[in-house]
C-alpha positions as CSV (number, residue, x, y, z in Angstrom):
1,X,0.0,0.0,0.0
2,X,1.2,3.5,-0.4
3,X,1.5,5.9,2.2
4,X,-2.0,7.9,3.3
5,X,-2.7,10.7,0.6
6,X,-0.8,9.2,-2.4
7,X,-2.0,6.8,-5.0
8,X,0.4,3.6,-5.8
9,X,1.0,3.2,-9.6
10,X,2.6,0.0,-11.1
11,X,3.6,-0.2,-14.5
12,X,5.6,-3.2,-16.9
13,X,6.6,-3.7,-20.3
14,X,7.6,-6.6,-22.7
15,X,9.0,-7.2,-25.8
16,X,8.4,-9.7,-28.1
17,X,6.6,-11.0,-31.1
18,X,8.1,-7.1,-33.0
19,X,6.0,-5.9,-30.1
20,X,6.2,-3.8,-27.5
21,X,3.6,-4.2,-24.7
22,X,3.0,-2.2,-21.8
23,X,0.5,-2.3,-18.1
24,X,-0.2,-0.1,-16.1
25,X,-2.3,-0.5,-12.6
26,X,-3.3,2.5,-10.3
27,X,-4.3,1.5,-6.1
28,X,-5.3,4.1,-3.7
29,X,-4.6,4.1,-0.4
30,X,-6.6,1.3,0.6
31,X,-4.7,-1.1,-2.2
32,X,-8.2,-0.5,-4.0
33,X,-7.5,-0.5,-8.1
34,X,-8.9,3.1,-9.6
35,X,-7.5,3.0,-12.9
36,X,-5.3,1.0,-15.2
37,X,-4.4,0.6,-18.5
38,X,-2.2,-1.2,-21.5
39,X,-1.1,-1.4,-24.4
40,X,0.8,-2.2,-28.0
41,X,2.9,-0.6,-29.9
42,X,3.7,-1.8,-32.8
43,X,7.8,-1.2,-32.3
44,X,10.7,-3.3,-31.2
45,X,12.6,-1.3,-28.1
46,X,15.4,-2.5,-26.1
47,X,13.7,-3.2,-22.8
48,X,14.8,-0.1,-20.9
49,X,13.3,2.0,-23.5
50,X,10.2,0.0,-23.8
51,X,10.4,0.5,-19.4
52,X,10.3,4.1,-19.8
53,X,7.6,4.1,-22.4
54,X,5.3,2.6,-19.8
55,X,6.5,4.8,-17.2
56,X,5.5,7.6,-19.7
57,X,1.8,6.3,-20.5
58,X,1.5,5.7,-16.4
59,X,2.3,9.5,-16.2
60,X,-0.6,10.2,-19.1
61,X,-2.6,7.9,-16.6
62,X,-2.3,9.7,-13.8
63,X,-3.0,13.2,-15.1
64,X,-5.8,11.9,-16.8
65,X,-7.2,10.7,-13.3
66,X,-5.9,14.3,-11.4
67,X,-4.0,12.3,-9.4
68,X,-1.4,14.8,-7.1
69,X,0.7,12.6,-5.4
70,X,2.2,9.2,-6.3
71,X,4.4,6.6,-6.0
72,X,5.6,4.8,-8.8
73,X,6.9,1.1,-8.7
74,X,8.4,-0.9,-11.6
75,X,10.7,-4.4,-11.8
76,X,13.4,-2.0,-13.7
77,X,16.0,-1.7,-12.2
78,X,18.0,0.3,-14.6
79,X,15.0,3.4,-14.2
């Protein structure tokens, strides 16, 4: 759970099949899931670039929602 007052936002990406495919899953406070989304794109990135691709749609995500405080969590550790 994220700390009180900020939403938790997890995002992933994966390449394969000349694909690039990308998740993104937004909690509140209470772990409750208030948004989300995913995607294609039809492009083949190394996987740190396809990582901050989905970092950049989670950001899209989140302003879309008006969401003002957040904590974003990824698998990458090169980001």
């Amino acid at each position: 759970k994220p700390p009180s007052g900020y939403a938790k936002i997890n995002f992933d990406a994966s390449v394969n099949n000349n694909k690039t495919c990308y998740g993104v899953i937004v909690r509140d406070k209470d772990g409750f899931v208030i948004g989300g989304g995913g995607g294609f794109k039809e492009e083949i990135l190394m996987v740190e670039w396809a990582e901050l691709y989905a970092f950049e749609e989670s950001l899209k995500i989140v302003w879309c929602l008006n969401i003002t405080a957040a904590v974003f969590e990824t698998d990458s550790a090169s980001l």
